[in-house]
PyMOL Python script that loads the backbone (N, CA, C, O; Angstrom):
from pymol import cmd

cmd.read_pdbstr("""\
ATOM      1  N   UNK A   1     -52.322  70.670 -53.130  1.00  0.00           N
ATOM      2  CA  UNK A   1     -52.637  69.938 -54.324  1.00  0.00           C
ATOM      3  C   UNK A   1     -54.154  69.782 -54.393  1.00  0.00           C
ATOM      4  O   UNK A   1     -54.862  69.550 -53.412  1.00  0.00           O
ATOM      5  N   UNK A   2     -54.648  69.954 -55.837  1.00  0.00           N
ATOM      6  CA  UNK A   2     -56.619  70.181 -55.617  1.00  0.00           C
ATOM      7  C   UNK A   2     -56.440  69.108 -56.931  1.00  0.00           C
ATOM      8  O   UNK A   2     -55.667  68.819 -57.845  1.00  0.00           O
ATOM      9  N   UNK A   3     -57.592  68.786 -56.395  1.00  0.00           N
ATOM     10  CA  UNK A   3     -58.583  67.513 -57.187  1.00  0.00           C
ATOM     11  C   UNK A   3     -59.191  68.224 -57.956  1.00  0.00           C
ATOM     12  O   UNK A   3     -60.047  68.984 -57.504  1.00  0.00           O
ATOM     13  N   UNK A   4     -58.827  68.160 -59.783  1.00  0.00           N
ATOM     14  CA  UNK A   4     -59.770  68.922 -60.901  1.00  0.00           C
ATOM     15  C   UNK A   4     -60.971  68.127 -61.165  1.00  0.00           C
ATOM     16  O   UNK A   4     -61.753  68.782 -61.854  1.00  0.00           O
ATOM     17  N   UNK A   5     -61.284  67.297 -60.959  1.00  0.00           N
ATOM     18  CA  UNK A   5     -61.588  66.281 -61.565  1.00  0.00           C
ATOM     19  C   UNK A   5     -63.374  66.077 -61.733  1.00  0.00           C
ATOM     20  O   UNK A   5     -63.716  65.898 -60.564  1.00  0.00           O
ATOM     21  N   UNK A   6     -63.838  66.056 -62.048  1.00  0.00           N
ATOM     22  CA  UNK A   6     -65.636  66.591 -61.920  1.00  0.00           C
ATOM     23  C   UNK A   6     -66.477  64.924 -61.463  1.00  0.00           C
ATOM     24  O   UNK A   6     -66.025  63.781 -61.537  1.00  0.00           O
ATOM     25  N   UNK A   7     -67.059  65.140 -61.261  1.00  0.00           N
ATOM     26  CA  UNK A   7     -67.631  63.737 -60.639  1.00  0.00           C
ATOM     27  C   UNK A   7     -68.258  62.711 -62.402  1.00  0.00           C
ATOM     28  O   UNK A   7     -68.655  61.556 -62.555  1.00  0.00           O
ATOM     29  N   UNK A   8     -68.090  63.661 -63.215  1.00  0.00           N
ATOM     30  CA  UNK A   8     -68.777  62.764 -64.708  1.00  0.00           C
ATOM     31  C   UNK A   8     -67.626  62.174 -65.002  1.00  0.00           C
ATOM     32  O   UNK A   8     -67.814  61.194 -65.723  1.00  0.00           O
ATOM     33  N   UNK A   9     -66.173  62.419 -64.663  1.00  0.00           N
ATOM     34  CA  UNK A   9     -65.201  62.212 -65.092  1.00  0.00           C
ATOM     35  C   UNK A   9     -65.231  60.511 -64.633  1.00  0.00           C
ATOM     36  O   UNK A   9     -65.172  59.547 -65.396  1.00  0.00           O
ATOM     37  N   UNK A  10     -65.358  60.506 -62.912  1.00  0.00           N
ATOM     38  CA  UNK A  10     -65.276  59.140 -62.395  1.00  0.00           C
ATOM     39  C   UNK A  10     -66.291  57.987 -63.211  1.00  0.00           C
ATOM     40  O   UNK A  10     -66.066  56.783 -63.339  1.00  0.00           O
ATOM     41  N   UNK A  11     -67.506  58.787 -63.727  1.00  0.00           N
ATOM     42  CA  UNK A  11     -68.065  57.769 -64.057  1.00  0.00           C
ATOM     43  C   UNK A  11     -68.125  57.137 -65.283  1.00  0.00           C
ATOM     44  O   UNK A  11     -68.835  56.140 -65.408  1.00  0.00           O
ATOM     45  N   UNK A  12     -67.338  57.673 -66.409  1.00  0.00           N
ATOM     46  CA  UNK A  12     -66.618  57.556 -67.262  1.00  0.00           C
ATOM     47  C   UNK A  12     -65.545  56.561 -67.172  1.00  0.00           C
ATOM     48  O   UNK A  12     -65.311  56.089 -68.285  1.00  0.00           O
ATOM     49  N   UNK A  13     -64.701  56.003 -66.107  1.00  0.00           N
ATOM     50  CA  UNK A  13     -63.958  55.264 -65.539  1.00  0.00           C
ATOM     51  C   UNK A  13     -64.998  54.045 -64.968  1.00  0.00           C
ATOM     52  O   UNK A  13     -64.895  52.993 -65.600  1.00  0.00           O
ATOM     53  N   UNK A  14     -65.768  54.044 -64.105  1.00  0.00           N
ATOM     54  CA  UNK A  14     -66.723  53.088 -63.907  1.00  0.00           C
ATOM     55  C   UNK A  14     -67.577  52.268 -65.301  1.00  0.00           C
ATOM     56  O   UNK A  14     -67.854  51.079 -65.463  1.00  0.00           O
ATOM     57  N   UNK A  15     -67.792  53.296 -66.039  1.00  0.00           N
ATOM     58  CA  UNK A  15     -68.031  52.799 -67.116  1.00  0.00           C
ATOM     59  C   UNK A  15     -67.412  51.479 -67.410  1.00  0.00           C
ATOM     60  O   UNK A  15     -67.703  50.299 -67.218  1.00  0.00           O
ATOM     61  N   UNK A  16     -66.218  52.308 -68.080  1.00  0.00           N
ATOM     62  CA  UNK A  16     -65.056  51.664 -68.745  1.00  0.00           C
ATOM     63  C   UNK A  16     -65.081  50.150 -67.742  1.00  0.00           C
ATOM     64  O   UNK A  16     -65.283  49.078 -68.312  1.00  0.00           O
ATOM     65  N   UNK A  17     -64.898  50.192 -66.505  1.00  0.00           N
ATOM     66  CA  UNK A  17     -64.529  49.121 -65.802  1.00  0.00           C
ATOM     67  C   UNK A  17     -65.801  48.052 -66.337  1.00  0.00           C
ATOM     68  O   UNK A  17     -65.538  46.880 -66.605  1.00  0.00           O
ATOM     69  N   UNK A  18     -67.049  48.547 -66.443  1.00  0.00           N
ATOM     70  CA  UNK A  18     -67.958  47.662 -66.748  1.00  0.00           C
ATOM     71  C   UNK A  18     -67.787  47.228 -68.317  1.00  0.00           C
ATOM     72  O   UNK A  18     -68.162  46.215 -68.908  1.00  0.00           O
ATOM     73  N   UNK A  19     -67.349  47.942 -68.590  1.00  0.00           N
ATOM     74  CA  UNK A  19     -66.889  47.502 -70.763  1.00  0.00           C
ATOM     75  C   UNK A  19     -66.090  46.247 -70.429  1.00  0.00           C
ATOM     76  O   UNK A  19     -66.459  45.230 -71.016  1.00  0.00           O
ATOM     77  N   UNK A  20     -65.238  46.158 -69.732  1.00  0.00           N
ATOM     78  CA  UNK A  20     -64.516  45.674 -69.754  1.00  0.00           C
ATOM     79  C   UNK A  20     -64.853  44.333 -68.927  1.00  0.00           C
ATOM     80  O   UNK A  20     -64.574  43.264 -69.471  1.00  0.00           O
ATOM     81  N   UNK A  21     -65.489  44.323 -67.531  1.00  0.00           N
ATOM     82  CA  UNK A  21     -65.932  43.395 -67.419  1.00  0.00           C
ATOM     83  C   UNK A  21     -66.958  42.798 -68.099  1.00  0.00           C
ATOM     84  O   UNK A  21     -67.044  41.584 -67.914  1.00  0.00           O
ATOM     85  N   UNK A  22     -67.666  43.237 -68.745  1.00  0.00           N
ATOM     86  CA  UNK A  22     -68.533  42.603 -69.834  1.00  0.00           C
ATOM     87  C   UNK A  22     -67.919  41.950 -70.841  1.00  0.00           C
ATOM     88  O   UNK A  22     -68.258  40.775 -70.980  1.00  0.00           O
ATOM     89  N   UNK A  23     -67.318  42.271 -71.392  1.00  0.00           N
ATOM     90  CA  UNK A  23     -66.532  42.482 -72.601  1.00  0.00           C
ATOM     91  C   UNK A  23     -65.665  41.287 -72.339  1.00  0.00           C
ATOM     92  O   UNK A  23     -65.174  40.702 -73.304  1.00  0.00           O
ATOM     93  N   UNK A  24     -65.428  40.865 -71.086  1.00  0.00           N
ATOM     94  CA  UNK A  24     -64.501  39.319 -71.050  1.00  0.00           C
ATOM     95  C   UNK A  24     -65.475  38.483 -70.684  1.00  0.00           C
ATOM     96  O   UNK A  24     -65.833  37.690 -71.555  1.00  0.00           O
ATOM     97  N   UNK A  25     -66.061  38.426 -69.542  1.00  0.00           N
ATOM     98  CA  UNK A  25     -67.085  37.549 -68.998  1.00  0.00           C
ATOM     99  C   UNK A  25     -68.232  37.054 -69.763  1.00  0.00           C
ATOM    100  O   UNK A  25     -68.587  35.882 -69.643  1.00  0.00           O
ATOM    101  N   UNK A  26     -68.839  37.879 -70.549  1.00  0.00           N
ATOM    102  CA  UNK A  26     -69.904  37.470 -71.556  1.00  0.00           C
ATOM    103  C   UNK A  26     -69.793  36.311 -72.354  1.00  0.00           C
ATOM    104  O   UNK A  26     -70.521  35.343 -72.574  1.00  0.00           O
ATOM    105  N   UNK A  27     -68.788  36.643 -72.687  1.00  0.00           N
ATOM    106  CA  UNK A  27     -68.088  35.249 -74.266  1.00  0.00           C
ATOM    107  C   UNK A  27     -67.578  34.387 -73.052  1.00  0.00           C
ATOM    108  O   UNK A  27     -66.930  33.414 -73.438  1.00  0.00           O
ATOM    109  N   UNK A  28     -67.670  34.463 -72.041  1.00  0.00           N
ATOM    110  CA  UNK A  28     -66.637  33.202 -71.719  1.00  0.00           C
ATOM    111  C   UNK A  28     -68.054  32.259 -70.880  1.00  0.00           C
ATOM    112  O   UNK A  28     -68.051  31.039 -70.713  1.00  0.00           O
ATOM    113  N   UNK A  29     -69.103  33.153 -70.477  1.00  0.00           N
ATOM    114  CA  UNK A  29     -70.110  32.752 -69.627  1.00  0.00           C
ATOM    115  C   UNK A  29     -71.215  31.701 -71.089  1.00  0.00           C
ATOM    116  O   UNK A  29     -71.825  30.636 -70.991  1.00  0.00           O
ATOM    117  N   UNK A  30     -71.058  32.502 -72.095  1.00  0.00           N
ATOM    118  CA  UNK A  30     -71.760  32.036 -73.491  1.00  0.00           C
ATOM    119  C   UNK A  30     -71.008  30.430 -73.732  1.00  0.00           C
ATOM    120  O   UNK A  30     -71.491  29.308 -73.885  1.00  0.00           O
ATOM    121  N   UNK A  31     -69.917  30.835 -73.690  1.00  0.00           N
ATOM    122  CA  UNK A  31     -68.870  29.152 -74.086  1.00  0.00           C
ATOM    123  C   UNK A  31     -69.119  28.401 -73.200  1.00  0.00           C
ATOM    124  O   UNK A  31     -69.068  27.197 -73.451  1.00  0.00           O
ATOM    125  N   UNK A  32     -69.420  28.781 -72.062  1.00  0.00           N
ATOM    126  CA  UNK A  32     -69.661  27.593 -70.887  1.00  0.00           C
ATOM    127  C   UNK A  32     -70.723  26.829 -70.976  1.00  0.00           C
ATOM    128  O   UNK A  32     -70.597  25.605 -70.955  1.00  0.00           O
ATOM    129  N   UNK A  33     -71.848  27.383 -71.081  1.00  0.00           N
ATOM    130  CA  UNK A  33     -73.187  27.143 -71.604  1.00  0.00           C
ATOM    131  C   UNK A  33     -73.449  26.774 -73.061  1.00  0.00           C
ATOM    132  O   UNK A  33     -74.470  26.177 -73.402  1.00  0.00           O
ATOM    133  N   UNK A  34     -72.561  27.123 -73.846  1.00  0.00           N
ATOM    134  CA  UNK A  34     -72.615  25.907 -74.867  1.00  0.00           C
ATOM    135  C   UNK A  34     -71.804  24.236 -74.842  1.00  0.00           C
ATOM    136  O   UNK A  34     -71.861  23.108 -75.333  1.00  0.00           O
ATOM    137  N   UNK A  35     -71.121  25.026 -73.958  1.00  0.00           N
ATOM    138  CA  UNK A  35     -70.189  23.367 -74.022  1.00  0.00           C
ATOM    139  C   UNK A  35     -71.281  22.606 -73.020  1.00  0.00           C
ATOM    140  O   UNK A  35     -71.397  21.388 -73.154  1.00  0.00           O
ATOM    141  N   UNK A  36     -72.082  23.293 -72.024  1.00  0.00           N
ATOM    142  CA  UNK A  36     -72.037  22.774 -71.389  1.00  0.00           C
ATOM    143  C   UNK A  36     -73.958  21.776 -72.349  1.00  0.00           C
ATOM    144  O   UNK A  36     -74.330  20.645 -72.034  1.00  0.00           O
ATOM    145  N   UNK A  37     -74.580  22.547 -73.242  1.00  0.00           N
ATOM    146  CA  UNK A  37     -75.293  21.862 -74.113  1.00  0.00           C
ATOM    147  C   UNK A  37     -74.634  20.985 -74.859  1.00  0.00           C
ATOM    148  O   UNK A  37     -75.103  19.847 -74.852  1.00  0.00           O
ATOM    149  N   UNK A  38     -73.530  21.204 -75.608  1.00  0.00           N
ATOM    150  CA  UNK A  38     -73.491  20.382 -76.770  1.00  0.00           C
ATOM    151  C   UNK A  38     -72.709  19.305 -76.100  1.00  0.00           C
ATOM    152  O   UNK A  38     -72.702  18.233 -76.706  1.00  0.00           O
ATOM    153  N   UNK A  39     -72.025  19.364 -74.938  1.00  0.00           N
ATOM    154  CA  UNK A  39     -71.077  18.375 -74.154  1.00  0.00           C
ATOM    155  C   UNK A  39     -69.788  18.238 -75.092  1.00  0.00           C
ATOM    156  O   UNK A  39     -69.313  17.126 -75.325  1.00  0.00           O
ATOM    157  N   UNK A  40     -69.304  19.276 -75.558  1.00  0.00           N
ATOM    158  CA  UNK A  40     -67.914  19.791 -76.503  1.00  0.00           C
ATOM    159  C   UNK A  40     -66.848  20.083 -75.478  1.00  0.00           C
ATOM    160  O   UNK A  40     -65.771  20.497 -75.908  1.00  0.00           O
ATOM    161  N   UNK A  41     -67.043  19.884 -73.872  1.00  0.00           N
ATOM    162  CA  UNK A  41     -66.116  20.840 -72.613  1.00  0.00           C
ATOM    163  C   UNK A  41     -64.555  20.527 -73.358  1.00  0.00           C
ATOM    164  O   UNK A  41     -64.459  19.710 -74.273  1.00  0.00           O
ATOM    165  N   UNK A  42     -63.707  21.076 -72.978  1.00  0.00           N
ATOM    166  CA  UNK A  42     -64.264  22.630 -72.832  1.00  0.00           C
ATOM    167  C   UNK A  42     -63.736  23.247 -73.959  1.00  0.00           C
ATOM    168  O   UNK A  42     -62.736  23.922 -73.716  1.00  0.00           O
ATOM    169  N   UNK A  43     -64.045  23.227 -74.943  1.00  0.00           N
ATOM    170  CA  UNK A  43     -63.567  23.810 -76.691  1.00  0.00           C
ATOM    171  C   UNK A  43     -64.189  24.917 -76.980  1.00  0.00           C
ATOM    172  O   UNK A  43     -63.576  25.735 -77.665  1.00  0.00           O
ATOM    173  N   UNK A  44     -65.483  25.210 -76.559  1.00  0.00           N
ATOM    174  CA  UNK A  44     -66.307  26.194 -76.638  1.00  0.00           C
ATOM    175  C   UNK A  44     -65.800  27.293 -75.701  1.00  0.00           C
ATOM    176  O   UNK A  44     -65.830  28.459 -76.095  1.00  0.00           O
ATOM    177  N   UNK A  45     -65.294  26.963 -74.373  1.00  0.00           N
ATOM    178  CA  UNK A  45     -65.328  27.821 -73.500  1.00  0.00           C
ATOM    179  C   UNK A  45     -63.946  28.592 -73.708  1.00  0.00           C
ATOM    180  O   UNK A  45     -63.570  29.733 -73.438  1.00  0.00           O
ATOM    181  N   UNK A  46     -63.396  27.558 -74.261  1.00  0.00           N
ATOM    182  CA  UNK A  46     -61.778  28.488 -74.913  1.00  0.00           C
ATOM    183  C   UNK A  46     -61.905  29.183 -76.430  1.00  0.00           C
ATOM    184  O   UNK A  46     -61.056  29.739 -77.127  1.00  0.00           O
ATOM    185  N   UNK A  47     -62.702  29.033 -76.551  1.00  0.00           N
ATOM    186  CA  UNK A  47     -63.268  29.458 -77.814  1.00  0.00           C
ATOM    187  C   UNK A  47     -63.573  30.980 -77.451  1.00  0.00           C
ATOM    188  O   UNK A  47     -62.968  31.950 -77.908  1.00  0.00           O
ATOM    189  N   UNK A  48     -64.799  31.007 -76.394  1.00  0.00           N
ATOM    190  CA  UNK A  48     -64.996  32.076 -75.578  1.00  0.00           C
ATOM    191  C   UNK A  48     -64.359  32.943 -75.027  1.00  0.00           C
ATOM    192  O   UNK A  48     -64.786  34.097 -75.008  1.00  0.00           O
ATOM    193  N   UNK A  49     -63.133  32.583 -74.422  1.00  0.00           N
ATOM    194  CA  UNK A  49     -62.520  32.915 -73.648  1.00  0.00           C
ATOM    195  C   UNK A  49     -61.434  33.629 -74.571  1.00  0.00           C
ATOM    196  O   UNK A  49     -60.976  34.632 -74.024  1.00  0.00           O
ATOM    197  N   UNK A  50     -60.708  33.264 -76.311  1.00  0.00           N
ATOM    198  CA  UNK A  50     -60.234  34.339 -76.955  1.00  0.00           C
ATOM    199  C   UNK A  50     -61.088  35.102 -77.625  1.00  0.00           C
ATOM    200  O   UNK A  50     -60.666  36.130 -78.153  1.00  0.00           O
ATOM    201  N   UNK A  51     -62.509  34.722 -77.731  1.00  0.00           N
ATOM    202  CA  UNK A  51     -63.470  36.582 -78.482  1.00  0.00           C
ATOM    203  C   UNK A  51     -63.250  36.967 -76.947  1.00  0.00           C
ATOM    204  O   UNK A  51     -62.670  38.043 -77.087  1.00  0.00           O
ATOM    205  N   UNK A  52     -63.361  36.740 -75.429  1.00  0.00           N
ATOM    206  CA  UNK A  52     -63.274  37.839 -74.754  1.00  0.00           C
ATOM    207  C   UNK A  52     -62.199  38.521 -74.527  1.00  0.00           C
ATOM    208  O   UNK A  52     -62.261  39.668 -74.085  1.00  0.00           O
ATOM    209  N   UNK A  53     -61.017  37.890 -74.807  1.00  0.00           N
ATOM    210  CA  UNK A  53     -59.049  38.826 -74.897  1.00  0.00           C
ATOM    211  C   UNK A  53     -59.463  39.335 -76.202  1.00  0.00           C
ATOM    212  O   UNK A  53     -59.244  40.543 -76.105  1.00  0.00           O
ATOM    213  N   UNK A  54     -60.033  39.065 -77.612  1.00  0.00           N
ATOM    214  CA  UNK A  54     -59.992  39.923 -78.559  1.00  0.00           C
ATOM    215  C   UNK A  54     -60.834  41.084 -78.110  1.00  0.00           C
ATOM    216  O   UNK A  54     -60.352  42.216 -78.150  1.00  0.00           O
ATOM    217  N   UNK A  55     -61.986  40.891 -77.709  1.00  0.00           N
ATOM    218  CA  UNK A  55     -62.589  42.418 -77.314  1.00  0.00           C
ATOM    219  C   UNK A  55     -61.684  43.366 -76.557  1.00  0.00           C
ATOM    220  O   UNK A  55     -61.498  44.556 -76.811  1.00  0.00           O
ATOM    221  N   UNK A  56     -61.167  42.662 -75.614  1.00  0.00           N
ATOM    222  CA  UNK A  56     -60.496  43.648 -74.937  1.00  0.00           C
ATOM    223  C   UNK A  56     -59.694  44.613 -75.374  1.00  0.00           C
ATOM    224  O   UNK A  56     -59.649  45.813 -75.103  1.00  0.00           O
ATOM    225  N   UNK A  57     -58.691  43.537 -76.509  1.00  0.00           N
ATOM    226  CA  UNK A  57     -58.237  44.397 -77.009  1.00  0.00           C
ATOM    227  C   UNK A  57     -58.415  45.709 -77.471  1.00  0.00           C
ATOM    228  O   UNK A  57     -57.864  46.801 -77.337  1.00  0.00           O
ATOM    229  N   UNK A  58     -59.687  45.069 -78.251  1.00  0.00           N
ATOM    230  CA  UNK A  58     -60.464  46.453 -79.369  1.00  0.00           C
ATOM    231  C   UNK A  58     -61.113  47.538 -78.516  1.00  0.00           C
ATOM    232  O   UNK A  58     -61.396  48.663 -78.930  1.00  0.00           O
ATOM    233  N   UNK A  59     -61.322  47.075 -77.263  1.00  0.00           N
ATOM    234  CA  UNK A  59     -61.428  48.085 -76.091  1.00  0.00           C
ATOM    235  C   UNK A  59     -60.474  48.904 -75.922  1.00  0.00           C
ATOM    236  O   UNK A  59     -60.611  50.126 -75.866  1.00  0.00           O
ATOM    237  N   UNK A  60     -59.595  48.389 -75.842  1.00  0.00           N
ATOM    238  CA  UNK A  60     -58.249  49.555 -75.696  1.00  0.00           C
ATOM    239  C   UNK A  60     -57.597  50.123 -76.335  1.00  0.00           C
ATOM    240  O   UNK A  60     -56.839  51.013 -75.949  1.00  0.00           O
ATOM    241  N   UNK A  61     -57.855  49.432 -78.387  1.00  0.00           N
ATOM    242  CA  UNK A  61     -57.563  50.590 -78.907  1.00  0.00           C
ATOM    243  C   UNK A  61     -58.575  51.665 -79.042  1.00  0.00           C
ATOM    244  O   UNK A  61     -58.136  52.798 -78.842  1.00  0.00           O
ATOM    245  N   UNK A  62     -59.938  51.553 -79.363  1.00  0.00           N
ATOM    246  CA  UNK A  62     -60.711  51.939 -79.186  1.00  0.00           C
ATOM    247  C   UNK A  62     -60.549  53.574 -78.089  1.00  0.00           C
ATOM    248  O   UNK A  62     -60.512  54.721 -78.535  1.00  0.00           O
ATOM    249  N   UNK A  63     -60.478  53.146 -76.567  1.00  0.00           N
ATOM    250  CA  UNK A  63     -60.008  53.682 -75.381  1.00  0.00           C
ATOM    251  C   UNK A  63     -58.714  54.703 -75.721  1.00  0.00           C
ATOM    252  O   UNK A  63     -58.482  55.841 -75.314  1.00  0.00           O
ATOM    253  N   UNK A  64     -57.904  53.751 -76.714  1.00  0.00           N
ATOM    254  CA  UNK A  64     -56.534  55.130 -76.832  1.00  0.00           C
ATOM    255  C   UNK A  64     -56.982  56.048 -77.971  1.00  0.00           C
ATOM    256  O   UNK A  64     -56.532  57.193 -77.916  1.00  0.00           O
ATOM    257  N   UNK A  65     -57.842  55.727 -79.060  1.00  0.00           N
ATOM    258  CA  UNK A  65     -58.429  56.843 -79.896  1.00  0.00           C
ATOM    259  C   UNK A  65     -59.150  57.873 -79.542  1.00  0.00           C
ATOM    260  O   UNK A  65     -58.908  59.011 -79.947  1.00  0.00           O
ATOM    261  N   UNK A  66     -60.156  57.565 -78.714  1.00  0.00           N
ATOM    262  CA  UNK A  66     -60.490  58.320 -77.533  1.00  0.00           C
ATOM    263  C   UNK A  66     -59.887  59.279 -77.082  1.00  0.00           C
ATOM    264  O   UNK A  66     -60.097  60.476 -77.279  1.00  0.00           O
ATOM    265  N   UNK A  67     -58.761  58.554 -76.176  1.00  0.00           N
ATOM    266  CA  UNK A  67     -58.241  59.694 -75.555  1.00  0.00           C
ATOM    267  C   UNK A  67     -57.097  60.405 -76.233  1.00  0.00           C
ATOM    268  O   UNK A  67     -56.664  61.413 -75.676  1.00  0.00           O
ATOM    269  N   UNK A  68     -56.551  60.005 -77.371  1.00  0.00           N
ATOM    270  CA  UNK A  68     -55.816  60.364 -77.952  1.00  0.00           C
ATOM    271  C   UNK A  68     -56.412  61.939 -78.552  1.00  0.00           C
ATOM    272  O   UNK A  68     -55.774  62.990 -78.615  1.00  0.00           O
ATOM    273  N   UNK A  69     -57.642  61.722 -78.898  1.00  0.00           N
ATOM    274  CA  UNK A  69     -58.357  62.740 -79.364  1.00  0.00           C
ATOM    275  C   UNK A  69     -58.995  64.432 -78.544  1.00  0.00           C
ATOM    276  O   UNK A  69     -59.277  65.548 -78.980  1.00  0.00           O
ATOM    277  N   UNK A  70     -58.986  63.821 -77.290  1.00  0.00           N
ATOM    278  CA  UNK A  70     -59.074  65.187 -76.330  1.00  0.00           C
ATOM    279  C   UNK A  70     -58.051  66.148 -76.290  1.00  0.00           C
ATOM    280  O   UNK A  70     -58.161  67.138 -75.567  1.00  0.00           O
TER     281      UNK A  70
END
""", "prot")
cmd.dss("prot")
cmd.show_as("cartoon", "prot")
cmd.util.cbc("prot")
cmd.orient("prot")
């Protein structure tokens, strides 16, 4: 059994892993730091915390158009 797989391929996957950790952590690190100004805890940070499940989402359809397309 052989490995096709080209080394640009992996990093294409690393990528992705960083989309994705960005893509949740950002909005939720942003909500923290506002609640943690306006003293709103924690309304902001749940606030945050669904734009970062909505990105994700749009990450993954995004991700299946993509690959849908190769």
């Amino acid at each position: 059994m052989t490995n096709n797989k080209k080394p640009t391929d992996y990093v294409e996957y690393l990528s992705l892993g960083g989309e994705i950790a960005a893509g949740l952590s950002v909005p939720i690190f942003i909500g923290y730091g506002l609640d943690s100004y306006f003293d709103t805890s924690p309304w902001l940070l749940l606030v945050g915390c669904l734009i970062g499940i909505v990105n994700i989402f749009i990450l993954i359809f995004k991700l299946n158009d993509r690959l849908n397309t190769k």
